[in-house]
N, C-alpha and C positions, 0 to 999 in steps of 0.2 A: 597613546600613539600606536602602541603594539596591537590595541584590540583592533585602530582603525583600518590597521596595515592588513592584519590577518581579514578582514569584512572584506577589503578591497580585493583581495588576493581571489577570497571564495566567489564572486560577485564576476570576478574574471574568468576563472576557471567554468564559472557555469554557464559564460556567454559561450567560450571556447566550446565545451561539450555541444550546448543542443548547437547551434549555427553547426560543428561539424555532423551532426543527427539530421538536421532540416535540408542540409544545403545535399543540392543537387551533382555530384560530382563534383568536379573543382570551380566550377562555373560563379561566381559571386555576385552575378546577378538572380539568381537561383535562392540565394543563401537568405534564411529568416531573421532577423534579430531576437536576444529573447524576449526583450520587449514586448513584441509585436504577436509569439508566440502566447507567451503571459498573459496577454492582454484578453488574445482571441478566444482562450481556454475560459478565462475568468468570467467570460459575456456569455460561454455557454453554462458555466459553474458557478454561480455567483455566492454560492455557502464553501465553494473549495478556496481554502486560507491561501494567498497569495507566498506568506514565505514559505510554507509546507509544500505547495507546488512547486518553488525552485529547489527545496532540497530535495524531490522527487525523482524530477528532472538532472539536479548533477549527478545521484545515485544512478540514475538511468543508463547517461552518458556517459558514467566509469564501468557498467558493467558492460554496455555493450564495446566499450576500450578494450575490455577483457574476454570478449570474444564469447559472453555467456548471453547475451539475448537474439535468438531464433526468429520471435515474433515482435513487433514492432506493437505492441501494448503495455501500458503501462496502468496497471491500476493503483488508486491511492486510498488507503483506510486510515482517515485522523481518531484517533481513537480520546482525544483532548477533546471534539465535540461532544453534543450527549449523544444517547443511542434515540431518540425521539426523534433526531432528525438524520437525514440522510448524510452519511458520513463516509460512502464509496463512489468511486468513479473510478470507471472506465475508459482511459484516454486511447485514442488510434492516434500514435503517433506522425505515421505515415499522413493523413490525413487532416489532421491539425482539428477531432472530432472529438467531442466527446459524447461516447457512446452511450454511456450510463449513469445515473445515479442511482443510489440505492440505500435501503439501512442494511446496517450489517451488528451482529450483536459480539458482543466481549466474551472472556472468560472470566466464568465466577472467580474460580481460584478455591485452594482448601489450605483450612477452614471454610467455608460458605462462606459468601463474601468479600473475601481477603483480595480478592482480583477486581472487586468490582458490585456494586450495587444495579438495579436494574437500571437507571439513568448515566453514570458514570464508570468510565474503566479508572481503578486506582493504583493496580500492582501488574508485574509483569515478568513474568520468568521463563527459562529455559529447562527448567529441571522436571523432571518425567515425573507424574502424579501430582504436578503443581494445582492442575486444571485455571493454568491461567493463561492470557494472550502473550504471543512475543513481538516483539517489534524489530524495527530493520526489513534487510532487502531479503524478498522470496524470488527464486524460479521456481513458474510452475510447470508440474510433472503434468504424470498420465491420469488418464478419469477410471474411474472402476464403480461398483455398483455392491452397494454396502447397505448396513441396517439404515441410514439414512439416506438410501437410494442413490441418482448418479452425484458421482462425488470428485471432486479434485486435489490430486497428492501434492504436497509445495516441499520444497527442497530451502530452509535454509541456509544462507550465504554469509551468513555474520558469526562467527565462533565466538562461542559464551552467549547470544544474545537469541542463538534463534536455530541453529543448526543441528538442535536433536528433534527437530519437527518432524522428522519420518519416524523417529521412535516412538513418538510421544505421538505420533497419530493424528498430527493436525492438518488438517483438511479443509477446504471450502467447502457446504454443503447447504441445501435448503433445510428449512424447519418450521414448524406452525405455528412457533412464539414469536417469531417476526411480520407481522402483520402492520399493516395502515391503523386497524383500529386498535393494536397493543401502542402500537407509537402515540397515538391520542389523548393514550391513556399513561403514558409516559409509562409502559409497562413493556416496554419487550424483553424479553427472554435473555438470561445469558445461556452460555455455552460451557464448554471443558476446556476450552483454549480454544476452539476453531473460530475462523471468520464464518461465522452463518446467516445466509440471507433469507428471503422469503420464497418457497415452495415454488409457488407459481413463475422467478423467476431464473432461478438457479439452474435448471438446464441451458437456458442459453447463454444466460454469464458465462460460467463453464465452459461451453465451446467455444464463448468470445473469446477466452484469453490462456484456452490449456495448449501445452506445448513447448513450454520454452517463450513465454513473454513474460514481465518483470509485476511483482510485487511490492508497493512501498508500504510498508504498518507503521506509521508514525505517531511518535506522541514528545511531549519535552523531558526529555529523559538527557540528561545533560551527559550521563558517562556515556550511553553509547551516541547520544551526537557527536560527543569530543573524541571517538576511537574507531566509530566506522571507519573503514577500509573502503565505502563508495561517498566518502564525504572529503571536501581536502585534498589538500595535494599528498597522498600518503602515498 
């Protein structure tokens, strides 16, 4: 009964956020349901997981509670899919669009490995030299132009889980192990911990969503599901 109460609870809380995200003023005829939100996303996204979009979305609508989202995007990395398939999007909130999809590759992790094989993310850490992915909610910084060309700095918001990402140098950035015909061959490239997509479109990702729009890296990670600070009524 407790587990149904708490389902209920979270299932409220996240109508509450986006309805106050979509609606138009106070106006309620204006106002989306999530439903209907859900729905419209899923027809443009039909590989983006249904419950992974509504925790997406509640994280979204607690940060921007807290006054930390500028830009009205929201992108989502499942990192529980493989890397062979496209496992990023690009949401315009405002617009109820979904801008992009895309592959995006893991972190190995060290040992080699320990984060991940070329098909599957395994492990995930915050710890400087891990060379693995984190997950939880990002804001993204500013772009700058590095050895792997133009690049984006992310800021995370989850302590213990993701918050030494500016020391640890984790970055959005294109690479030339992410290709269509690495994914065919179920062979794309991992990384050092960064989200890295493909060359060709990584500048304009980039400008799609640098500035202060929202980050979700998900995977079923039961302790930080159960302690985010953008999940829940915490």
């Amino acid at each position: 009964m407790e587990v149904l109460l708490g389902l209920a609870c979270r299932v409220s809380i996240v109508f509450i956020l986006l309805c106050g995200w979509l609606g138009a003023g106070d106006d309620p005829e204006k106002m989306a349901p999530r439903s209907a939100f859900v729905n419209d996303i899923l027809e443009q996204a039909p590989k983006l997981r249904p419950e992974v979009l509504n925790l997406a979305v509640e994280a979204f609508g607690n940060a921007k509670a807290a006054n930390l989202v500028k830009r009205a995007r929201l992108t989502i990395i499942d990192y529980a899919l493989p890397s062979y398939q496209k496992r990023l999007w690009v949401i315009d909130m405002d617009q109820e669009l979904v801008l992009r999809e895309e592959w995006v590759a893991h972190g190995m992790g060290l040992p080699r490995g320990s984060g991940g094989d070329m098909v599957w993310a395994k492990a995930f850490s915050n710890q400087v030299g891990s060379l693995m992915s984190s997950l939880g909610l990002f804001l993204t910084g500013e772009t700058y132009y590095g050895k792997h060309g133009y690049s984006l700095r992310l800021d995370g918001l989850e302590p213990g889980f993701n918050d030494a990402a500016r020391e640890r140098l984790i970055v959005l950035h294109g690479a030339s192990y992410v290709t269509p015909e690495r994914a065919s061959r179920h062979e794309i490239g991992r990384s050092w911990g960064c989200p890295v997509v493909r060359d060709e479109v990584s500048a304009d990702l980039i400008d799609d969503i640098k500035n202060g729009s929202v980050l979700w890296v998900h995977y079923p990670d039961e302790n930080w599901l159960s302690t985010s600070r953008f999940l829940g009524a915490k």
